[in-house]
N, CA, C and O atoms as a MOPAC input file, in Angstrom:
PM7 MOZYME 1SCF
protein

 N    -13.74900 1   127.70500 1   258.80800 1
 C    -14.04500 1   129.03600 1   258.30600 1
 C    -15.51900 1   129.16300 1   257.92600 1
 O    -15.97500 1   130.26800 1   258.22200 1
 N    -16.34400 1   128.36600 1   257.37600 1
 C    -17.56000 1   128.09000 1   256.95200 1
 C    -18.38900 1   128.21700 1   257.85800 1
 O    -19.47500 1   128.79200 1   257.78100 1
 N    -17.87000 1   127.62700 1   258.87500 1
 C    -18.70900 1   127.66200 1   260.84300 1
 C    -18.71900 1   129.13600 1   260.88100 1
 O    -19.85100 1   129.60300 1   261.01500 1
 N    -17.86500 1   129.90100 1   260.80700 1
 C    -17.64700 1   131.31100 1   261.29200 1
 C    -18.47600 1   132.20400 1   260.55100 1
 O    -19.14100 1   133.01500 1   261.19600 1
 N    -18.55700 1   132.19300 1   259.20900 1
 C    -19.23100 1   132.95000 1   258.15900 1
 C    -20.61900 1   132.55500 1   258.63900 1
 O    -21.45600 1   133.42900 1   258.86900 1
 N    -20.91200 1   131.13900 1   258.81100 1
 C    -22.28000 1   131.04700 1   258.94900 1
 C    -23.01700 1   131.65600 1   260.12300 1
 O    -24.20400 1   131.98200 1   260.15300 1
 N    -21.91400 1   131.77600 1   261.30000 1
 C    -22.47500 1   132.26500 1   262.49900 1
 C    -22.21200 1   133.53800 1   262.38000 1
 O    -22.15900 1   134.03300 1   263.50600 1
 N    -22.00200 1   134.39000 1   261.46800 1
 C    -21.81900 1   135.97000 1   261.11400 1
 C    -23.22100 1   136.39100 1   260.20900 1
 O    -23.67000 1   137.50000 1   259.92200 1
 N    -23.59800 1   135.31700 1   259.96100 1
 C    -25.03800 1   134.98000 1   258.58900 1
 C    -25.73900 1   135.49900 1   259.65400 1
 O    -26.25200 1   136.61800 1   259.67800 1
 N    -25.76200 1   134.46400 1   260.76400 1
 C    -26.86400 1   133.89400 1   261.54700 1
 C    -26.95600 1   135.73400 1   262.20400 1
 O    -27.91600 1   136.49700 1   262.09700 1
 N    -25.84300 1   135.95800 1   262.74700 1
 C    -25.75700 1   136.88400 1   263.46700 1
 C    -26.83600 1   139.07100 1   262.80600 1
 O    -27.33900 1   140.03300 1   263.38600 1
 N    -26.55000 1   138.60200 1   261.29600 1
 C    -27.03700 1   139.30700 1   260.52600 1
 C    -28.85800 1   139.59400 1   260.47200 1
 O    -29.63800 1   140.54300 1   260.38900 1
 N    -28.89700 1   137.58000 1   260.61600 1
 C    -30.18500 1   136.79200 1   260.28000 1
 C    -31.33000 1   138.00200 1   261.21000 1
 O    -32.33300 1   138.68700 1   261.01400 1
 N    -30.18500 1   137.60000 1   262.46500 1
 C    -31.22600 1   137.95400 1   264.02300 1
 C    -31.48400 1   139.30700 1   263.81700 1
 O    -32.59200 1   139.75700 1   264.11100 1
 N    -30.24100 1   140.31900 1   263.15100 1
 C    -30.42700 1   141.94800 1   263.77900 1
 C    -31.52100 1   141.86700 1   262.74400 1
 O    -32.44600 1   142.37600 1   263.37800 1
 N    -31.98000 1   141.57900 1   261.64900 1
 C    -32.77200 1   142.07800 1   260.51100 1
 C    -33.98500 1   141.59600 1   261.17300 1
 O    -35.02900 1   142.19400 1   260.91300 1
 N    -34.00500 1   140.94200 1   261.71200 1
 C    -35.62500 1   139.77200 1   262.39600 1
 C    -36.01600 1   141.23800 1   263.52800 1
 O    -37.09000 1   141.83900 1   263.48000 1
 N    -34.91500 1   141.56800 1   264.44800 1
 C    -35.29200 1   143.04300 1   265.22700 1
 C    -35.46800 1   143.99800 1   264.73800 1
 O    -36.19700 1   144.75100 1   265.38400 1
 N    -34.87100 1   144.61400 1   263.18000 1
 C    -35.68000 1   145.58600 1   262.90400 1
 C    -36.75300 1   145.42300 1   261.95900 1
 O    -37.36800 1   146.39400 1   261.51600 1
 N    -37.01400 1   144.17900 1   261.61700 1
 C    -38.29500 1   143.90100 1   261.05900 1
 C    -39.68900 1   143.80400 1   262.12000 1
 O    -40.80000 1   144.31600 1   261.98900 1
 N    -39.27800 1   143.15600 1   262.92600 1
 C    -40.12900 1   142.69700 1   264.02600 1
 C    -40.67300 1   144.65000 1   264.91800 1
 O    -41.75300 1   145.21100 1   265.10400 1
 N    -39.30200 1   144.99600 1   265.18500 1
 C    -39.79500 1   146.83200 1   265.25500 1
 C    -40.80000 1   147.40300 1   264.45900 1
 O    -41.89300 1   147.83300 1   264.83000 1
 N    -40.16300 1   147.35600 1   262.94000 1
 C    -41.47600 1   147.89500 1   261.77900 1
 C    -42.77500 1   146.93400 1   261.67900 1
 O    -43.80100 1   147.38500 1   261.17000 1
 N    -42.73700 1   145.92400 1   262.05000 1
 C    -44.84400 1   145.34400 1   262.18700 1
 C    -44.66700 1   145.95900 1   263.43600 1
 O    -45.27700 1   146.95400 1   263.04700 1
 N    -44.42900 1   146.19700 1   264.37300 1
 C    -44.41500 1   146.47000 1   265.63200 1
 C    -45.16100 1   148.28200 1   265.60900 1
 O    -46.14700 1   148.75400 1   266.17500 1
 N    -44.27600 1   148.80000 1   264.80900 1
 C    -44.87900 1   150.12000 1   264.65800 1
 C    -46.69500 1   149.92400 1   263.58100 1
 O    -47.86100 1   150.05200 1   263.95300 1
 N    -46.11500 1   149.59400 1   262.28200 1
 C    -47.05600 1   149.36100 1   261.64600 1
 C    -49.10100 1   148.72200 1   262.48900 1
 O    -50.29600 1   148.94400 1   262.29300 1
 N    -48.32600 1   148.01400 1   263.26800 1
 C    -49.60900 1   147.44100 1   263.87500 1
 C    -50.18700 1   148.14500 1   264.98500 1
 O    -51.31300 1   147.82000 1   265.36300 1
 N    -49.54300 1   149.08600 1   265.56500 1
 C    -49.87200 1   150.02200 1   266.32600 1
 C    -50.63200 1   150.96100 1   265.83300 1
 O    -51.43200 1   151.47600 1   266.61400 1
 N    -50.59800 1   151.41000 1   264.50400 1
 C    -50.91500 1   152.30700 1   263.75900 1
 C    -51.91200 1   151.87500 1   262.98600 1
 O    -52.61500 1   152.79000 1   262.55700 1
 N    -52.29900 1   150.50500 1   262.57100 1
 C    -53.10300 1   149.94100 1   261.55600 1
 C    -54.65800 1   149.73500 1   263.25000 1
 O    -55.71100 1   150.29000 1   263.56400 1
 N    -53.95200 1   148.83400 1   263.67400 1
 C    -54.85000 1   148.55900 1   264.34400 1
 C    -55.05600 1   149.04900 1   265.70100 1
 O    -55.67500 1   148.35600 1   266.50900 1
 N    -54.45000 1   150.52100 1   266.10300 1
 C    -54.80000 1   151.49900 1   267.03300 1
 C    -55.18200 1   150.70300 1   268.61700 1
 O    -56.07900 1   150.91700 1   269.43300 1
 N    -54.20700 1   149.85200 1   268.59000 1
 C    -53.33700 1   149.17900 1   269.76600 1
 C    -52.04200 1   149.69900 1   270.51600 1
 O    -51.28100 1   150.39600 1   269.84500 1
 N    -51.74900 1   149.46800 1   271.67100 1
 C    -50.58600 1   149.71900 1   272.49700 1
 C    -49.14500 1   148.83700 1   271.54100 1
 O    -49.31700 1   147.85500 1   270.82000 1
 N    -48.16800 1   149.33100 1   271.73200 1
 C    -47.11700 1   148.74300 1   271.67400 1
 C    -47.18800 1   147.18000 1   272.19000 1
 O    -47.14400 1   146.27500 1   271.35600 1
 N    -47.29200 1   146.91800 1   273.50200 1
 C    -47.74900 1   145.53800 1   273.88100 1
 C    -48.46400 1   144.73700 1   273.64800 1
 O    -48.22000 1   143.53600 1   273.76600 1
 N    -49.58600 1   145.25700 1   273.23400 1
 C    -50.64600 1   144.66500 1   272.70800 1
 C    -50.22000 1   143.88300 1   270.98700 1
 O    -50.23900 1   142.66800 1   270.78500 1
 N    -49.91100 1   144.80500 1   270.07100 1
 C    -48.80000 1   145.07500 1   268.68600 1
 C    -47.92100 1   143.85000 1   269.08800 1
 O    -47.75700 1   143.07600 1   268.14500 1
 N    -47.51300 1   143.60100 1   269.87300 1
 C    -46.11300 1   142.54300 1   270.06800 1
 C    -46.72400 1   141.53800 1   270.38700 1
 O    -46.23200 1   140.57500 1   269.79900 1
 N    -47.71100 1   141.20400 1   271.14300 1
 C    -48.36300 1   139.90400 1   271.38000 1
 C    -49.51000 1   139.62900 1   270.16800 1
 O    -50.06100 1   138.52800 1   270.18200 1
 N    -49.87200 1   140.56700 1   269.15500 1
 C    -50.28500 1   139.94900 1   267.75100 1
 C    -49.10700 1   139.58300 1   266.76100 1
 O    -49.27100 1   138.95600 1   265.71400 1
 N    -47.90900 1   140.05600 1   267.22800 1
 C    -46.51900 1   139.70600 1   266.23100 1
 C    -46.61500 1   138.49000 1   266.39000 1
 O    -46.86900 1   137.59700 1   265.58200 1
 N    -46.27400 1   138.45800 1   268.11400 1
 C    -45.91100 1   136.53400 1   268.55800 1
 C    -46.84900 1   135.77100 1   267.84100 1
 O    -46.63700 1   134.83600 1   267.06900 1
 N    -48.00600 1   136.32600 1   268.21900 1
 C    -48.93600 1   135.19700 1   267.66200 1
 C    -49.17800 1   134.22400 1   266.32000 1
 O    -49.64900 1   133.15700 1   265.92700 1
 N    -48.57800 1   135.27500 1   265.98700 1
 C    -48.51500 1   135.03800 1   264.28600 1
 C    -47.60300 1   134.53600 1   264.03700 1
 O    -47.76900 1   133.63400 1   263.21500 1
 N    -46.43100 1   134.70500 1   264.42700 1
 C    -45.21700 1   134.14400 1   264.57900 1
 C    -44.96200 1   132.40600 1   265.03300 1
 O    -44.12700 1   131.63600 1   264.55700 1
 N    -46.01100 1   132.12900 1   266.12700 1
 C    -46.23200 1   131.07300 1   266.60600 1
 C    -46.54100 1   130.43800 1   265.83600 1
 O    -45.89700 1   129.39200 1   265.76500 1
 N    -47.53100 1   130.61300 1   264.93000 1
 C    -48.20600 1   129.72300 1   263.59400 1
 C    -47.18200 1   129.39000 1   262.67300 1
 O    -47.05800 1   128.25600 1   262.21200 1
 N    -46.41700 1   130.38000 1   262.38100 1
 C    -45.72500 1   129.61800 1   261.44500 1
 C    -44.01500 1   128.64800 1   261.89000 1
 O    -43.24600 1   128.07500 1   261.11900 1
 N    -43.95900 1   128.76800 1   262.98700 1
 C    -43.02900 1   127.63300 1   263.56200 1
 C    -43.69100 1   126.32600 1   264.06300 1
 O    -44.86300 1   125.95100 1   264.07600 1
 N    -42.55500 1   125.77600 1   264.46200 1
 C    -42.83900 1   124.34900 1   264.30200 1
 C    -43.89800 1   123.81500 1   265.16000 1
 O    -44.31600 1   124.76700 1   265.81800 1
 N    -44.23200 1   123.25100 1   265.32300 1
 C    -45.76300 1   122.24600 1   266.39600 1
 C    -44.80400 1   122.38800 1   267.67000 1
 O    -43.61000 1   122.09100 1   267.71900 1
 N    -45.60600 1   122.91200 1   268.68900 1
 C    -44.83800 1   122.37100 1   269.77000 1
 C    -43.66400 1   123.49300 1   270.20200 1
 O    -42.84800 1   123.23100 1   271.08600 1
 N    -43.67000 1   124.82100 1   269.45200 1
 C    -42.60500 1   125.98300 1   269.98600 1
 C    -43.66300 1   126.66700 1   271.17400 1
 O    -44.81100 1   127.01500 1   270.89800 1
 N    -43.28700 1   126.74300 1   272.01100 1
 C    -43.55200 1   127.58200 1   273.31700 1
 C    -43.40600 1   129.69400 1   272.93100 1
 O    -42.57700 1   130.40700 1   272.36700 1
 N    -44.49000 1   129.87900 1   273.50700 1
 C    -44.65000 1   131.44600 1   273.22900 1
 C    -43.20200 1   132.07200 1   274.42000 1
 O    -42.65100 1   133.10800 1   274.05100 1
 N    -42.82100 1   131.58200 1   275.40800 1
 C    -42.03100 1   131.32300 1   275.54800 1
 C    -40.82700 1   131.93800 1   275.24100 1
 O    -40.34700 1   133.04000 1   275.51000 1
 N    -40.35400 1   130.72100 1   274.45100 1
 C    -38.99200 1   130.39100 1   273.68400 1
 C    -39.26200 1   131.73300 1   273.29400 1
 O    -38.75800 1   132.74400 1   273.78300 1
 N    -40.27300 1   131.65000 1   272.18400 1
 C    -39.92100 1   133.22300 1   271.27500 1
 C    -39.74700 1   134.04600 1   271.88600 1
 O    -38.62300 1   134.48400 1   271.64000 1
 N    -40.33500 1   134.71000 1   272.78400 1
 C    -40.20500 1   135.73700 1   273.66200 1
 C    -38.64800 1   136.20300 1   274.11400 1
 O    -38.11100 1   137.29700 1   273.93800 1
 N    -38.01700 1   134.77800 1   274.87200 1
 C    -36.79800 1   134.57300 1   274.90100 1
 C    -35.43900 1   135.33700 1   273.89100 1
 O    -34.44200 1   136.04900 1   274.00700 1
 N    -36.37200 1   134.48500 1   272.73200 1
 C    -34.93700 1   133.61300 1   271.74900 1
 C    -35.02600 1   135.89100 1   270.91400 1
 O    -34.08600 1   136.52700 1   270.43600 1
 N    -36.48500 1   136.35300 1   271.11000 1
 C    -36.57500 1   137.89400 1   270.46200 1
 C    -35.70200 1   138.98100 1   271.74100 1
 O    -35.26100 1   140.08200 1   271.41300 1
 N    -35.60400 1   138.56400 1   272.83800 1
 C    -35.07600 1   139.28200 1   273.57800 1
 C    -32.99100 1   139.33800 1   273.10800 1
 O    -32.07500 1   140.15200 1   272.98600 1
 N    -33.24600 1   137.96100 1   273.01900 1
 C    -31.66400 1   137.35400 1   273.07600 1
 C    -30.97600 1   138.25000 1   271.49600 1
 O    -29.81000 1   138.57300 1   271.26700 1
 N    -32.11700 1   138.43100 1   270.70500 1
 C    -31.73200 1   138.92800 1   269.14100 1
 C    -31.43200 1   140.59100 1   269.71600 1
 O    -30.41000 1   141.26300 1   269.57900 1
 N    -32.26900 1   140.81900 1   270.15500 1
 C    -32.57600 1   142.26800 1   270.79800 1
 C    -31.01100 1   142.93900 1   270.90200 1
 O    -30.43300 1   143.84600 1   270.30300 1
 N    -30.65800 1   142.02600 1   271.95400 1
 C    -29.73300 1   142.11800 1   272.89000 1
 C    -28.16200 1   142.14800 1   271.53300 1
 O    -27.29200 1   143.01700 1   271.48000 1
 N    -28.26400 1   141.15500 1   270.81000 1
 C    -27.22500 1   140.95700 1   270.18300 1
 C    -27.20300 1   142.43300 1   268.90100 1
 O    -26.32200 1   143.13900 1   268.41000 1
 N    -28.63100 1   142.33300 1   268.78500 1
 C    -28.77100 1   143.72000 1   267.93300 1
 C    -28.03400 1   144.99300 1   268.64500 1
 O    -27.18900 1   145.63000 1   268.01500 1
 N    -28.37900 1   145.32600 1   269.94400 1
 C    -28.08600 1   146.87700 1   270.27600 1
 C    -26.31700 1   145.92000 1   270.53500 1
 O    -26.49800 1   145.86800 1   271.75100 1
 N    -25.34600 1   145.42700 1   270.41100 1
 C    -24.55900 1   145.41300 1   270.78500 1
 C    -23.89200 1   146.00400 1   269.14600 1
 O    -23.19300 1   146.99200 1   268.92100 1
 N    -24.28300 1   145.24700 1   268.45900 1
 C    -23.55000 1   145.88500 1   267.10100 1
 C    -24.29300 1   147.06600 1   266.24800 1
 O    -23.97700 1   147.35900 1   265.09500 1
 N    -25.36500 1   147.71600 1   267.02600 1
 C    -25.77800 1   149.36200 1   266.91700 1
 C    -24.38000 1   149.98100 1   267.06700 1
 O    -23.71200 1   150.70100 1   266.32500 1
 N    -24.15200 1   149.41000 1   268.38000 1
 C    -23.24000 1   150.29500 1   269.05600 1
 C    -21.52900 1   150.31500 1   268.66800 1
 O    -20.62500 1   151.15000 1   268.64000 1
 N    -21.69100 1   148.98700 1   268.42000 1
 C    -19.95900 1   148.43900 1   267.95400 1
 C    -20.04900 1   149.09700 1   266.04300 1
 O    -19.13300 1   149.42500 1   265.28900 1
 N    -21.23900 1   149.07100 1   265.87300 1
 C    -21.04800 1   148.95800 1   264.14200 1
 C    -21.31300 1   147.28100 1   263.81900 1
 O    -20.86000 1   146.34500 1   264.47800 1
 N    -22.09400 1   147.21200 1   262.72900 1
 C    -22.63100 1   146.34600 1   262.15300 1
 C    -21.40300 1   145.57400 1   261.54800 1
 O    -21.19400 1   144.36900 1   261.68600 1
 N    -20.60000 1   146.50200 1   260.83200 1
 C    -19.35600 1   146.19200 1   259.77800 1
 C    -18.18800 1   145.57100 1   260.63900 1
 O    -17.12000 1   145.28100 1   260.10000 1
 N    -18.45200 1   145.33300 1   262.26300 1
 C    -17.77300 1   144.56900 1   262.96500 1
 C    -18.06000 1   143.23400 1   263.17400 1
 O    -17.04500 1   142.67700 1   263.59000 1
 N    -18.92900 1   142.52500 1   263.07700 1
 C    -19.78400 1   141.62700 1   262.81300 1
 C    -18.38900 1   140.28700 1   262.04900 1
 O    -17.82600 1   139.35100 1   262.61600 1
 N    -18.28300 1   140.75200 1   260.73300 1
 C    -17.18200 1   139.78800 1   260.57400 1
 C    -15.45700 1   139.79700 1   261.44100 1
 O    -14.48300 1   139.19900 1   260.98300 1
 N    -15.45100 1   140.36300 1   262.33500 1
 C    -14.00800 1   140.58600 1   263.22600 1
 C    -14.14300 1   140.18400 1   264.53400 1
 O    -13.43200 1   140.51600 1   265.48300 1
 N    -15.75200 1   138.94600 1   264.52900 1
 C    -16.07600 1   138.34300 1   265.96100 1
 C    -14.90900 1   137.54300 1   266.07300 1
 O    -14.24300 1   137.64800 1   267.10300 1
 N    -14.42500 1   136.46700 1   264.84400 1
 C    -13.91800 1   135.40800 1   264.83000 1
 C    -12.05200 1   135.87300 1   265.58400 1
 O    -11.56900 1   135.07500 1   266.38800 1
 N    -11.36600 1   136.95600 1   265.25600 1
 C    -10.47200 1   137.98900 1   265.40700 1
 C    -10.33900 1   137.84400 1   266.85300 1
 O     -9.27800 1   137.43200 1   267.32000 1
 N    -11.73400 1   138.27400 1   267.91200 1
 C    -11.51500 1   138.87100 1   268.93600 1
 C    -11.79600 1   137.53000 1   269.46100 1
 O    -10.67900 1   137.39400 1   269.96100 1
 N    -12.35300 1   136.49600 1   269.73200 1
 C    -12.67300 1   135.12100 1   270.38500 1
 C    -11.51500 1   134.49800 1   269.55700 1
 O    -11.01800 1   134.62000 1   270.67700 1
 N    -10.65500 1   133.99800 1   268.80200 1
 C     -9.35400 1   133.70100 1   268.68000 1
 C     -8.21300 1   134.19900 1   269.37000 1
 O     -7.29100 1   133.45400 1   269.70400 1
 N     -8.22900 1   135.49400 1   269.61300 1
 C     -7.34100 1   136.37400 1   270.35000 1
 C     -7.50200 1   136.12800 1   271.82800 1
 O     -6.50000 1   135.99400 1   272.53000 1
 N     -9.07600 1   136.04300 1   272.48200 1
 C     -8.94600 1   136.05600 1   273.65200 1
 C     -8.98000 1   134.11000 1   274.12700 1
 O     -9.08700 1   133.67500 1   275.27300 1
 N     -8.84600 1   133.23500 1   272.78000 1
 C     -9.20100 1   131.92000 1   273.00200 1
 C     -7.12000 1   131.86300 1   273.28900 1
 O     -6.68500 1   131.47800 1   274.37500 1
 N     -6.52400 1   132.13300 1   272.58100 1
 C     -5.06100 1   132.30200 1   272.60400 1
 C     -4.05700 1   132.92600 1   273.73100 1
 O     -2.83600 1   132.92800 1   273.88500 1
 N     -5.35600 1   133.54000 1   274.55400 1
 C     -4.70100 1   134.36200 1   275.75400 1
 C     -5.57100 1   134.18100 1   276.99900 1
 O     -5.92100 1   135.15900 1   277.65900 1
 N     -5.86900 1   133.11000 1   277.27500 1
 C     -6.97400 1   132.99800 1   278.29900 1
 C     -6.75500 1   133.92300 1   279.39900 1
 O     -7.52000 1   134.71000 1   279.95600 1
 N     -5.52200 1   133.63900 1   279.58300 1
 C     -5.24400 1   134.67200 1   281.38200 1
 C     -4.88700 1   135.89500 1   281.30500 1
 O     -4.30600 1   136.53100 1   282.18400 1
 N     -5.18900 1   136.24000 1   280.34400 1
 C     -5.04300 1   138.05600 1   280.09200 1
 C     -5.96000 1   138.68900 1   281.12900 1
 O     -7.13700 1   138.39300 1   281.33400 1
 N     -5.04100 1   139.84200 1   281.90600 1
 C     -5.77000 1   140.43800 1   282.56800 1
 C     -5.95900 1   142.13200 1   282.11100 1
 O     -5.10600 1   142.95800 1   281.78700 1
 N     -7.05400 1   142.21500 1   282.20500 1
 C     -7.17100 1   143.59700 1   281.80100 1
 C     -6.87500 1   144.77700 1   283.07100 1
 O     -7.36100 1   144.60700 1   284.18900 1
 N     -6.13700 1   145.81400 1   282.78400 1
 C     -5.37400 1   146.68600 1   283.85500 1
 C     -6.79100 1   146.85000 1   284.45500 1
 O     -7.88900 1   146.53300 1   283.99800 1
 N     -6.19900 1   147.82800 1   286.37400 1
 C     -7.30400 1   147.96300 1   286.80700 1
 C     -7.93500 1   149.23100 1   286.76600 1
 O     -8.63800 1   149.59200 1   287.70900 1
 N     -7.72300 1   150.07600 1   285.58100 1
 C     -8.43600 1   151.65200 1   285.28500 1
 C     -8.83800 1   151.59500 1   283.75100 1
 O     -8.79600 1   152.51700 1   282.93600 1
 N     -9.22000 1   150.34400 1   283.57200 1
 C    -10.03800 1   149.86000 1   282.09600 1
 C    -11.59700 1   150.50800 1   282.21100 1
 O    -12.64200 1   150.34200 1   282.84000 1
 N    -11.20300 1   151.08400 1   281.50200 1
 C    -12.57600 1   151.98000 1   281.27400 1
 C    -13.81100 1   150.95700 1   280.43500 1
 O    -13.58900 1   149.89900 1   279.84500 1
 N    -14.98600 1   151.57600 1   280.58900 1
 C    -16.08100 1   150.62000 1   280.26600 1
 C    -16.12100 1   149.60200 1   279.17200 1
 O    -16.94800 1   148.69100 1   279.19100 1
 N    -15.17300 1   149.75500 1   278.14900 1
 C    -15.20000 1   148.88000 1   276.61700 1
 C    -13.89900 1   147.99600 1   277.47600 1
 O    -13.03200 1   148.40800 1   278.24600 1
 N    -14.26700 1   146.37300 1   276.86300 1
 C    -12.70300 1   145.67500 1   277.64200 1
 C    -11.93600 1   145.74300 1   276.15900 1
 O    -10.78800 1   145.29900 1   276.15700 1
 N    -12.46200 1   146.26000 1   274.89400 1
 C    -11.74000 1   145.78800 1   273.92600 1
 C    -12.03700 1   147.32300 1   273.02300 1
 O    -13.08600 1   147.94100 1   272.84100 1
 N    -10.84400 1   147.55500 1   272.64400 1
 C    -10.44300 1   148.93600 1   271.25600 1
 C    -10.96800 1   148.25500 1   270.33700 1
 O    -10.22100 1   147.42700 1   269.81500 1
 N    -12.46200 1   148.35300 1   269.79600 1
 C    -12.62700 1   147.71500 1   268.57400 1
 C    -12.13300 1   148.63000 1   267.53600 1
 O    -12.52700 1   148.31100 1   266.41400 1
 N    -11.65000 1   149.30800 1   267.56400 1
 C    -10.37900 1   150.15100 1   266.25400 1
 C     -9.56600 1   149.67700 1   266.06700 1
 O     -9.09100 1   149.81500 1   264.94000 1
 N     -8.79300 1   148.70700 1   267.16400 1
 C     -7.60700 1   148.13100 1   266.72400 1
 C     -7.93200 1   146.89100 1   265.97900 1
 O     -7.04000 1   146.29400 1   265.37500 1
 N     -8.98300 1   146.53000 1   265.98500 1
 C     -9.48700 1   145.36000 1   264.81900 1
 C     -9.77400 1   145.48100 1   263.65500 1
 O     -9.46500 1   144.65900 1   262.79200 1
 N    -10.79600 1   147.16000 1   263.34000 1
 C    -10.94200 1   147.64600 1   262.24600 1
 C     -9.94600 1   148.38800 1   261.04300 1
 O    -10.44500 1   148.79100 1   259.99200 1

């Protein structure tokens, strides 16, 4: 249970890092009358310094896309779904060969019936 909470932490950790990383993102556009792109490659940079010896500009780039990504998913699902990951990967760990009918519309899962 501790594994799960923590990876619901983690999951929290990332969306707040995207809309923080958005607001210097705006802020630096505006302070220092730079492009958006430009704004994001003084984020990294800075960012780079304070991780470990040896992180690749890279990775971050990556590991900010991958947050991105996990962010607009619970825009969209609701944030307050976040703890009912463990729910739906138990459910579908318990039913591997579930097939979903073939006029399943774009969501594979009623996240109402979880909430």
């Amino acid at each position: 249970m501790k594994k799960f909470q923590a990876n619901q932490k983690e999951i929290l950790c990332w969306c707040s890092y995207i809309v923080e990383f958005d607001k210097k993102t705006a802020e630096f556009t505006t302070e220092y009358k730079v492009g958006e792109k430009k704004a994001k490659g003084m984020i990294y940079d800075n960012l780079i310094k304070l991780l470990p010896p040896g992180t690749k500009r890279n990775t971050l780039l990556k590991q900010t896309q991958r947050a991105r990504d996990i962010c607009k998913l619970f825009e969209k699902i609701g944030f307050d779904k976040i703890n009912q990951i463990q729910t739906i990967i138990d459910y579908f760990s318990k039913n591997p060969n579930i097939e979903l009918p073939d006029d399943q519309d774009d969501s594979i899962i009623d996240f109402e019936d979880f909430g």
